[in-house]
N, C-alpha and C positions, 0 to 999 in steps of 0.2 A: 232954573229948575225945569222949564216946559221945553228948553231943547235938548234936555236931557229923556226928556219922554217921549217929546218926539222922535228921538231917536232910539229909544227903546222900543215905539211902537212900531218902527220901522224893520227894525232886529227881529221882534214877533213875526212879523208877516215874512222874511226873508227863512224865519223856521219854519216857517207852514210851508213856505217853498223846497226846503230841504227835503220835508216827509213827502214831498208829491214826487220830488226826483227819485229818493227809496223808495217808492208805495205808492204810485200815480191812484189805483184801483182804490184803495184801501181806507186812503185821505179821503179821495172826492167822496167814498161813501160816508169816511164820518162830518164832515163838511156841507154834505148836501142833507144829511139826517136832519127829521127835524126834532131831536131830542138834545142836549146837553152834551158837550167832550168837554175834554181837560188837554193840557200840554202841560208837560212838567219835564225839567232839566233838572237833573244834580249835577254836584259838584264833580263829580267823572265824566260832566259833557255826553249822560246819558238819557237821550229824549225820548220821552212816550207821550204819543198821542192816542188816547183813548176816551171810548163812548160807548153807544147802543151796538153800534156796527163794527165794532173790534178794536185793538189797538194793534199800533205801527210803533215798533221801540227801536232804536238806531243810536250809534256813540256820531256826536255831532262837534266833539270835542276841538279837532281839526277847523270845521267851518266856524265853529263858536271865535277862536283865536286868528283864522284867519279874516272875519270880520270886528277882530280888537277887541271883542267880549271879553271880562275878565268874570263870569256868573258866579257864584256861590251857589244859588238856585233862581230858580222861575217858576211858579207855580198859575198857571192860568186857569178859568174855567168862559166858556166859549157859548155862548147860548142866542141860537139863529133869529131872527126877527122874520114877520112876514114879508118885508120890503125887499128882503133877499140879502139884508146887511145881519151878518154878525157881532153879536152884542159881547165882549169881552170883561172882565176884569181879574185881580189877581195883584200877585208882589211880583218883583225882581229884586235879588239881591247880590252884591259885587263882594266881590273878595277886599277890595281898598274901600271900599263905602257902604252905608249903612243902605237899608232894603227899601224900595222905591215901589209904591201902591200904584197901581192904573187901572184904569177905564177909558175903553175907548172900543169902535165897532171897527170892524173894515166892510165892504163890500162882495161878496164871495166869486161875482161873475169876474168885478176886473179882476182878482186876487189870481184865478183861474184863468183870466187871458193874458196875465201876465208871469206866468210861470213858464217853465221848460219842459219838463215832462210829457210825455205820451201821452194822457187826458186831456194836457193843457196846448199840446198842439192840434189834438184833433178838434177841442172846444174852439179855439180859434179858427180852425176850418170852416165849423158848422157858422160862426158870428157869422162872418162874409166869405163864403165859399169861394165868390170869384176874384177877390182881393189879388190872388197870386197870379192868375190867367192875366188879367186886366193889367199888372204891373207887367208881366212877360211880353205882351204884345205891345205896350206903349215902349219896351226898350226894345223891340225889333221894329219901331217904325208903324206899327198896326195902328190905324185910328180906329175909333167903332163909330 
């Protein structure tokens, strides 16, 4: 049952990833809020992310099945900590199996240095700016 959650919990953050590639803007504001959102999926692979700061609603139906999700639903609710971790909990439930309870936090910086999106490259920029210069000039031979 716990690599079943582990890999639910993984599925969750890989959604937050989704809404930041639809809606870089829109996510990090409800993400960096410090009030309460939700994520909710139905069964038409219909995601909304909403809060204080708006909602982002997008069919995710595509990415659901192209990462093997079979959902029924997902119903999260997302509540920030001051340490900078997101506190989580909520169901998932599968079309073959019955609905599976969780809790659990992520960390919102790596969450955001680890995405793709245009907030989440430009946050990666600000971590270590010179990261990219520094690697350029060690493969042209540059020492510093």
């Amino acid at each position: 049952m716990s690599e079943i959650k582990t890999e639910i919990k993984i599925q969750i953050i890989k959604l937050i990833e989704i809404a930041y590639s639809k809606n870089d803007g829109l996510t990090g504001k409800l993400l960096a809020s410090s009030g309460r959102f939700s994520l909710a999926v139905d069964d038409t692979g219909v995601m909304t992310l909403s809060g204080k700061a708006g909602a982002v609603k997008m069919n995710v139906s595509k990415e659901m099945s192209d990462m093997g999700l079979d959902f029924r639903y997902a119903s999260l609710y997302f509540a920030p900590r001051n340490n900078g971790d997101i506190r989580y909990t909520g169901s998932v439930g599968f079309k073959d199996y019955a609905s599976i309870s969780i809790s659990s936090s992520l960390n919102i910086e790596e969450l955001i240095l680890r995405c793709s999106g245009l907030l989440c490259i430009a946050a990666r920029l600000l971590k270590n700016p010179f990261s990219k210069v520094d690697a350029s000039l060690k493969a042209h031979g540059v020492s510093q």
